[in-house]
Phi, psi and omega in degrees: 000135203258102152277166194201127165305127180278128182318315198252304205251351150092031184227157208268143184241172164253125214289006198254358194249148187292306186274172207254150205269338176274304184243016172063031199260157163239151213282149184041052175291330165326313182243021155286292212303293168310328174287337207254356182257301207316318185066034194293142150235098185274357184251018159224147196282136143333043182243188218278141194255135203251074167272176190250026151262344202307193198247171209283322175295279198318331147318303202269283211302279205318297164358293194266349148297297184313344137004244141007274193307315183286323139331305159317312189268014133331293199265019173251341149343295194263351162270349154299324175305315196293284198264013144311314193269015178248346181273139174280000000 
C-alpha cells in the first residue's frame, strides 16, 4: 500500500484513494490541476486535415503530404527502435 501526506491536515494516508481517508482533503490536487491546463491528446498524431469544400488540387496536394507525413514518422520511428534496442 502506497502512502501519501495529506496536503490539508497533514496525516500520512492511502495513496491509491482520490480523498484523504481523516479529512476528506482531495489527494494531488496539484496535479489534477495540471494535467487538466495541459490540454494533451496524447493518443492522436498530428496530420494535415483534409476538407471536403477544398477544391480536387488541394484534395491531391494535401494526399500527398500525408504521405509525406507518414513516411516520415516512419522512418523516425524506426530510427527510435533502432537506437533503443543498441542502447544497454
Amino acid at each position: 500500500m502506497k502512502e501519501v501526506k495529506c496536503e490539508y491536515c497533514q496525516t500520512w494516508t492511502d495513496g491509491n484513494l482520490e480523498k484523504c481517508q481523516h479529512c476528506d482533503g482531495i489527494l494531488y490536487e496539484d496535479r489534477i490541476k495540471e494535467l487538466a491546463s495541459r490540454d494533451i491528446d496524447s493518443g492522436t498524431v498530428p496530420i494535415i486535415k483534409i476538407n471536403p469544400d477544398d477544391s480536387l488540387p488541394i484534395k491531391g496536394g494535401k494526399h500527398f503530404l500525408r504521405i509525406g507525413q507518414l513516411i516520415f514518422m516512419s522512418i523516425i520511428s524506426t530510427i527510435a527502435a533502432i537506437a533503443s534496442s543498441t542502447v544497454h
